[in-house]
C-alpha positions in Angstrom: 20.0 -46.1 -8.6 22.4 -44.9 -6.4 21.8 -41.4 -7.7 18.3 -41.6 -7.0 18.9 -42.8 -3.2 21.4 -39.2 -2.9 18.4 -37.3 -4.4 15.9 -38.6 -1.8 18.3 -38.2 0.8 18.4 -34.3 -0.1 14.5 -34.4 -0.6 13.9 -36.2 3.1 16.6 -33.6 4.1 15.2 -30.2 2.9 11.7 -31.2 4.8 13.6 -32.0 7.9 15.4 -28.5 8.1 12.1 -26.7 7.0 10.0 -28.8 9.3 12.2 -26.6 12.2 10.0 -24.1 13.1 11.9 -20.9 13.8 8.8 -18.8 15.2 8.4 -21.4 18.2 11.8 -22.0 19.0 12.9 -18.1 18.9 9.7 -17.2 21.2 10.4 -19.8 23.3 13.9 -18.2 23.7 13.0 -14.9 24.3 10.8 -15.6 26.6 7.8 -14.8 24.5 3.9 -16.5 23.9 3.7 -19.5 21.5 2.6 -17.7 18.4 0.4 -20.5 17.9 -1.8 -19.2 21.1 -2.3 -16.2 19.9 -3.2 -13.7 17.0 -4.3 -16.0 13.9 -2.2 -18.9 15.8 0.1 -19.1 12.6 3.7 -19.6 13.9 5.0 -17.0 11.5 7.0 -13.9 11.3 3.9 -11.6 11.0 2.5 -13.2 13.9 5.4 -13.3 15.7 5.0 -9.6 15.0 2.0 -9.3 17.0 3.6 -10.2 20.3 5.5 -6.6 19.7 8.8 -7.7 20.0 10.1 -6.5 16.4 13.8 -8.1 17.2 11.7 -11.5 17.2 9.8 -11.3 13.9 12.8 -9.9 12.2 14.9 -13.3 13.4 11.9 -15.5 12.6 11.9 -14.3 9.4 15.5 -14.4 8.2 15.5 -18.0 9.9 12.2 -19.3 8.2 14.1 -17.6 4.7 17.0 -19.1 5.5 15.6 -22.9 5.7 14.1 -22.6 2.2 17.7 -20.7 1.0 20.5 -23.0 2.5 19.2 -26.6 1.4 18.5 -25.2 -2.5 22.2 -23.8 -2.6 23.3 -27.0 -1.1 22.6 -29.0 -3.8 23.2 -26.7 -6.1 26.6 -26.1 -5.2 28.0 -29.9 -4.5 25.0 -32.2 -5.6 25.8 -32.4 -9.6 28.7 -35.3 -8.4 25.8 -37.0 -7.1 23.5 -36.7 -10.0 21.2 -34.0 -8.2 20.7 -31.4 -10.9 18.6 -28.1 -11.1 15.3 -30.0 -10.9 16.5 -31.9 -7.6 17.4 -28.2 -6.0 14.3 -27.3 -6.4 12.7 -29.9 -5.0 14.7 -30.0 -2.2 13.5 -26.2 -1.6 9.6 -27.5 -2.2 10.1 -29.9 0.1 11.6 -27.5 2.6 8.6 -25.4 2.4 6.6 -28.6 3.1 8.0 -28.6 6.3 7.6 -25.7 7.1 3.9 -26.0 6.7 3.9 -29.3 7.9 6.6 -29.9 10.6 7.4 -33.5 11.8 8.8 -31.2 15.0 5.8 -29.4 15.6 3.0 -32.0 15.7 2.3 -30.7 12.0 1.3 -27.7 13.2 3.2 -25.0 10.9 2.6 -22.2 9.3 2.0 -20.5 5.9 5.2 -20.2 4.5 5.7 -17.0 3.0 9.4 -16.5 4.3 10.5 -19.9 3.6 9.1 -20.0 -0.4 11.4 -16.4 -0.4 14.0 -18.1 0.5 13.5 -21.3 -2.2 12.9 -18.3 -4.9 15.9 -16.7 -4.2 18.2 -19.8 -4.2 16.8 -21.1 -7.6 17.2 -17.8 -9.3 18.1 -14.6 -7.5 16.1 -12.4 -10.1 12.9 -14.1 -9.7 13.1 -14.1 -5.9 13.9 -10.3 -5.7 10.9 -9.6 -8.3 8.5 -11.5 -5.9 9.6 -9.6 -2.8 9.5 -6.4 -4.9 5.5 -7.6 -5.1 5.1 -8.2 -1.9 6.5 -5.1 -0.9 4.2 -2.6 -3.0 1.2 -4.3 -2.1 2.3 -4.6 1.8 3.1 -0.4 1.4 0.1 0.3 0.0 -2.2 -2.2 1.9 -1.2 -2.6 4.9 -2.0 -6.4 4.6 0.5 -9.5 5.2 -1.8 -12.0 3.7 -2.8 -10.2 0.4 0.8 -8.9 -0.1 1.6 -12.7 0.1 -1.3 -13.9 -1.6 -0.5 -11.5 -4.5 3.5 -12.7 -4.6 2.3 -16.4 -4.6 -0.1 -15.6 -8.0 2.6 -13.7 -9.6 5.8 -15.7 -9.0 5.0 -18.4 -11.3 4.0 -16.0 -14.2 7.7 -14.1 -13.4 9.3 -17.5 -14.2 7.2 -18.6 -17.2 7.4 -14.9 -18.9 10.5 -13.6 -18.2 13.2 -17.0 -17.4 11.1 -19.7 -19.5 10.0 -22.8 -18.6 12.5 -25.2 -16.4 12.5 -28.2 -14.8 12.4 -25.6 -11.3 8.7 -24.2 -12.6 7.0 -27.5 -10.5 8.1 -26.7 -7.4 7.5 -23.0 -7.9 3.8 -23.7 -9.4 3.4 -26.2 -6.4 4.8 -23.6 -3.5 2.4 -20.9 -5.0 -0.5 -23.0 -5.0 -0.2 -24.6 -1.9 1.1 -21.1 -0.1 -2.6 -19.4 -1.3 -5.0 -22.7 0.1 -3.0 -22.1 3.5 -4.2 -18.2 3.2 -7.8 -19.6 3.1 -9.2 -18.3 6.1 -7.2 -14.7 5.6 -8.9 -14.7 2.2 -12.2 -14.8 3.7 -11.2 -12.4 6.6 -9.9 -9.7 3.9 -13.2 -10.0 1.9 -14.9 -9.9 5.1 -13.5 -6.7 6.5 -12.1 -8.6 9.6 -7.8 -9.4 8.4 -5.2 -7.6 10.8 -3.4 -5.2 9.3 0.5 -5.6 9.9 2.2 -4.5 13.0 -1.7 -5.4 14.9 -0.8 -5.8 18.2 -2.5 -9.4 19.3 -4.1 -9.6 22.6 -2.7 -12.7 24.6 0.6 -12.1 23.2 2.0 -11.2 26.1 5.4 -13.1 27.6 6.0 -13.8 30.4 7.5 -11.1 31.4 5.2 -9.0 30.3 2.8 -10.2 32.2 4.3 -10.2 35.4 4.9 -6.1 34.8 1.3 -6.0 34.4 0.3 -7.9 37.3 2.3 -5.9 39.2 1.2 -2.7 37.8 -2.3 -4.2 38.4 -1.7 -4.6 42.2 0.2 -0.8 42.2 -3.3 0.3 41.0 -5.1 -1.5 43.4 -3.1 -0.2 46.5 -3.8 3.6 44.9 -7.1 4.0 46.4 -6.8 3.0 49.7 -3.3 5.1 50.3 -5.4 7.9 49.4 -7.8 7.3 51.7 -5.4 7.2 54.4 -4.1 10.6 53.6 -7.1 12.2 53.5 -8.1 11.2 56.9 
């Protein structure tokens, strides 16, 4: 019983850290737009991306990675005194993602969770994770698409596992993070047969911090002035 309450505990504990959304709270820092007002409104490290401050997407997305990584190695590391075995880890890391997608800190407003399922897949086995980057990656290159690159990872992750590793107690969660990760790409799926997705590095309009926008409203008023100076002159 009381191994069950520590296993609960870790599973209530990885949703909590993933339920941290990094894309807000680094915005918010840097004195960026809430990625969830602009762009496709996901708070993600693509989006982020969109504002064009690269320094902000990169930390989004080792942060968002991070929050599926450090909770699986967690209990990998010091749960087995406490009965929380491979199975629990990578629960811990679906429950992670959950947050992510679903954060009690957010209002459940979260976002698709590509970065954070990265991070889950490279805790539970380093292999698998790479290989599903390694997918993403070649489909990113040649596409220029964040959603299909991810959408493409998400179908071929669980396949990696079941081919290649066998099939584990871990092959849930990574079954359950796939699924889930390509209903959240819904809309993106219908945009990319459409014609209409944003191809990576698509600057968003409304993206624009605040001090952004303060150089443009004063570049606006600079223009305005422009006219009537040279009117003056050529009196």
């Amino acid at each position: 019983m009381q191994d069950v309450l520590f296993s609960v505990g870790a599973i209530i504990a990885g949703y909590l850290f993933g339920s941290l959304s990094f894309a807000v709270i680094i915005s918010r820092m840097m004195g960026l737009s809430d990625p969830r007002s602009y762009g496709s409104g996901n708070p993600g490290a693509t989006n982020v991306l969109r504002s064009g401050n690269k320094a902000a997407a990169i930390l989004t997305l080792l942060f968002d990675a991070l929050k599926g990584y450090v909770p699986v190695v967690l209990v990998q590391h010091y749960g087995a005194p406490y009965g929380m075995e491979e199975g629990v880890a990578a629960l811990v890391g679906l429950a992670a993602f959950i947050g992510h997608l679903w954060p009690v800190f957010f209002r459940f407003q979260g976002g698709k969770g590509v970065a954070t399922a990265a991070g889950v897949l490279l805790a539970i086995n380093p292999w698998l994770g790479l290989a599903t980057l390694l997918t993403w990656i070649i489909i990113a290159y040649f596409f220029r698409y964040s959603s299909l690159a991810s959408i493409s990872a998400a179908v071929f992750a669980p396949f990696y596992e079941m081919l290649i590793w066998g099939v584990g107690p871990e092959l849930i969660a990574i079954v359950l993070m796939s699924l889930l990760l390509i209903w959240r790409h819904e809309a993106n799926i219908r945009k990319l047969m459409a014609g209409t997705e944003s191809k990576l590095g698509q600057k968003a309009a409304g993206a624009q911090g605040a001090g952004g926008a303060a150089k443009a409203g004063k570049t606006g008023k600079a223009k305005a002035h422009a006219p009537s100076h040279s009117k003056h002159h050529s009196k």
